[in-house]
C-alpha positions in Angstrom: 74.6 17.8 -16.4 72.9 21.0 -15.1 73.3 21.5 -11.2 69.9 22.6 -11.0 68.0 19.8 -12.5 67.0 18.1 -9.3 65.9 21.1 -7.6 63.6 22.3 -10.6 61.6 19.0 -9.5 61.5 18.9 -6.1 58.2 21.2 -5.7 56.0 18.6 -7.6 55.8 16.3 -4.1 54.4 19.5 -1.6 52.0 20.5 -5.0 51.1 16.8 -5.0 50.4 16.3 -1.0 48.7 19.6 -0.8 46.1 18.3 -3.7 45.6 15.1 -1.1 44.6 17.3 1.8 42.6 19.5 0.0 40.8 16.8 -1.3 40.4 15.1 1.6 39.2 17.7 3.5 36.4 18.4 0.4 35.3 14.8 1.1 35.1 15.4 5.1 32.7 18.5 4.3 30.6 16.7 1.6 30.7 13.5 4.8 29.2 16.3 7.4 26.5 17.8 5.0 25.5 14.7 4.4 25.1 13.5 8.0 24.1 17.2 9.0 21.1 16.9 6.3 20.0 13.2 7.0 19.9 14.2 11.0 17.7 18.0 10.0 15.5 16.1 7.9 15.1 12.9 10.4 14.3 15.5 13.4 11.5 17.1 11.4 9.6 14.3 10.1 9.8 12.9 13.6 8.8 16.0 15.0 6.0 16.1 12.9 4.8 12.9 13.3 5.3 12.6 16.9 2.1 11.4 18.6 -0.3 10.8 15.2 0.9 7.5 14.7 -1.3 4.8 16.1 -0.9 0.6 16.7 -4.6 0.5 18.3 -7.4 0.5 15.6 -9.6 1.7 18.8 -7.6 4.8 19.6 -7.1 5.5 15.5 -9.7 8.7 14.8 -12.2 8.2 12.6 -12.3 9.4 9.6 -13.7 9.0 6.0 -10.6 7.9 4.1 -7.8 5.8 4.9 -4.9 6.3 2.2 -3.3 2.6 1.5 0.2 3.7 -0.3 1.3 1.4 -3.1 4.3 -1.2 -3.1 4.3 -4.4 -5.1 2.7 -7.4 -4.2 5.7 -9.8 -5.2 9.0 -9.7 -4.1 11.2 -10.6 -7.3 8.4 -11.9 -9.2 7.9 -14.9 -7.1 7.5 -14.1 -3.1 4.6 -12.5 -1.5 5.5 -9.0 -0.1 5.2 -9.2 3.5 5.3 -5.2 3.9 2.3 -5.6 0.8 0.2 -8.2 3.0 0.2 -6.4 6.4 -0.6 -2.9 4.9 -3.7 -4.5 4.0 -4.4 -6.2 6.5 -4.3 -3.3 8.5 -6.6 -1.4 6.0 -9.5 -3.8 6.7 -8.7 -4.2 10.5 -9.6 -0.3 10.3 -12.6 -0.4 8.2 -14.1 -3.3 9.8 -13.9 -1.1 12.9 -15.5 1.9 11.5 -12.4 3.6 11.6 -12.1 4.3 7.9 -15.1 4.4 5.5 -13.6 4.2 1.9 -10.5 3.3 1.3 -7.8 5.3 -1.1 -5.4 2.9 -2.7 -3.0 5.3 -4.6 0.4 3.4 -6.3 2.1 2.9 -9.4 0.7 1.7 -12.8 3.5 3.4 -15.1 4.1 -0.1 -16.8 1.5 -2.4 -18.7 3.0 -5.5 -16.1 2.6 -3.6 -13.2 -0.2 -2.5 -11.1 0.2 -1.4 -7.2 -3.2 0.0 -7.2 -5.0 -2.8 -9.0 -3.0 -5.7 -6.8 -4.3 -3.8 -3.8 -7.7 -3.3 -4.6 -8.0 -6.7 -5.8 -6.9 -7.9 -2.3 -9.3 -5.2 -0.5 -12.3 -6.4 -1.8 -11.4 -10.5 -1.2 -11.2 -9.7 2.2 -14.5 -8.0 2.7 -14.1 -4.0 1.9 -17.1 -3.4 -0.2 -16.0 -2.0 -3.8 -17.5 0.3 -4.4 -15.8 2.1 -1.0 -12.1 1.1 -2.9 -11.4 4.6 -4.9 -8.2 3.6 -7.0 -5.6 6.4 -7.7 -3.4 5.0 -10.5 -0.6 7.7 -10.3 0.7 7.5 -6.9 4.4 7.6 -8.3 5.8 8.7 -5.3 4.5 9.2 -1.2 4.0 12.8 -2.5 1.5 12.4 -5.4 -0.3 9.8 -2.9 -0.8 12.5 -0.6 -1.5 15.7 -2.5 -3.4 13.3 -5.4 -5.7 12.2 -2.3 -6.8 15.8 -1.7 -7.4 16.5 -5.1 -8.7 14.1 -6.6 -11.3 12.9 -3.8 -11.6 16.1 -1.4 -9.8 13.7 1.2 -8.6 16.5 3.7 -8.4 14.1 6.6 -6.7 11.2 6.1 -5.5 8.3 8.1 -2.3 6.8 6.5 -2.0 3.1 6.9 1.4 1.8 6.1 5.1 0.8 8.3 5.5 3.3 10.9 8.5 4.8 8.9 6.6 5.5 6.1 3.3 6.9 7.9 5.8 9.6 9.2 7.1 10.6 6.0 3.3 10.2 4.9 2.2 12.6 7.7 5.0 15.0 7.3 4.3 15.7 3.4 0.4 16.1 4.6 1.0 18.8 6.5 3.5 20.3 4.7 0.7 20.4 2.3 -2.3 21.9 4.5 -3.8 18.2 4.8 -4.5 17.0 8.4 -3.4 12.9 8.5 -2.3 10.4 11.1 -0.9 7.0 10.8 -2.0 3.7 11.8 0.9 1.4 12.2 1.1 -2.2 9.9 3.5 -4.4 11.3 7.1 -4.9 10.0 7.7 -8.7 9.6 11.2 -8.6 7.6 14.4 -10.0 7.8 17.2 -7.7 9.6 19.1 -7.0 6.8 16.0 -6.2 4.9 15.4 -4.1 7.7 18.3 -2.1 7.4 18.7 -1.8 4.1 15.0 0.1 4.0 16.1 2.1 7.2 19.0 3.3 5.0 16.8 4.0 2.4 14.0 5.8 4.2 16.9 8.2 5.9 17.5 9.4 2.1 13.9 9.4 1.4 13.5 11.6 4.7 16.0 14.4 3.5 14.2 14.0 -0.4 11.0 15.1 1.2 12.0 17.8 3.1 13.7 19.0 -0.4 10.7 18.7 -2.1 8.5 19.9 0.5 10.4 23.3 1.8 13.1 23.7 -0.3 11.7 22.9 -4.4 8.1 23.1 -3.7 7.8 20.1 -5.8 4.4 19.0 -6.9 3.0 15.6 -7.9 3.9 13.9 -11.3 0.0 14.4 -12.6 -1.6 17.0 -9.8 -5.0 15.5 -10.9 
């Protein structure tokens, strides 16, 4: 047997446990990035946001257009959308005021069996917004194409968004990252906590997507008209 065998082997174990901390110190940079980009992106949505969201249809500004964002109307095919119901509800609380005079319902209609912007519409009009002040945008793929689409396709340069607080800052942030002057007024959020949380999760992500999009890819909207 060769003296030398066992030593010819021995450097494999340092090789192997120098791959490990190399690798986990790749992860713990990837970890920081991550949390260093969802807390950039958090602080400038909030930042600008701060102040131009409203819960008091009297101290909402008036303007022409409200923009109602699309989500779907049932939950698994079945439930009523809570999030669905009290973004219109807040819509007509701000038209009946005077607050808003027509009413932009932008969301998607990418599938035959689905229709954000008819579902909305629909419910608009049964509780008392006249149609013919419901403009329907059936491309609002994404917060972004709602926005910019608003602009361009009805000259809405003032908007009020009318959503959940979280997304009327995400709303408000892409508006003026886009030359588009909009505040918020505030539906309520009436959702389980773990719903909860699982959309705060989601809307961090969302947060540092915007940003991307906004500053960084200059990303327009799926159909720009």
């Amino acid at each position: 047997m060769d003296p030398d065998s066992k030593t010819d082997k021995t450097p494999a174990r340092p090789k192997k446990r120098r791959f490990v901390r190399r690798l986990a110190l790749a992860f713990a940079g990837m970890a920081f990035a991550c949390a260093l980009a969802l807390f950039a992106a958090e602080r400038r949505v909030e930042r600008r946001a701060a102040g131009r969201v409203y819960n008091d249809v009297e101290a909402v500004p008036a303007r022409e257009y409200g923009l109602l964002p699309g989500t779907s109307r049932l939950v698994r095919g079945k439930h009523l959308n809570t999030y669905f119901l009290n973004r219109i509800r807040a819509a007509v609380k701000l038209y009946k005021a005077g607050r808003i005079r027509k009413v932009i319902v932008s969301g998607d209609n990418g599938r035959t069996d689905y229709n954000e912007t008819g579902d909305m519409a629909r419910e608009l009009v049964a509780e008392g917004v006249a149609p013919e002040d419901v403009l329907s945008d059936y491309a609002g793929f994404r917060t972004l194409d709602s926005v910019v689409r608003a602009r361009n396709l009805f000259g809405a340069d003032e908007i009020t968004v009318i959503s959940q607080k979280f997304h009327c800052e995400r709303a408000i942030y892409l508006a003026s990252e886009h030359g588009i002057d909009a505040v918020g007024f505030e539906a309520d959020e009436v959702a389980p906590r773990a719903i909860r949380i699982k959309l705060a999760v989601r809307e961090a992500f969302a947060r540092v997507l915007a940003v991307l999009d906004a500053e960084v890819l200059k990303t327009k909207p799926h159909f720009e008209y």
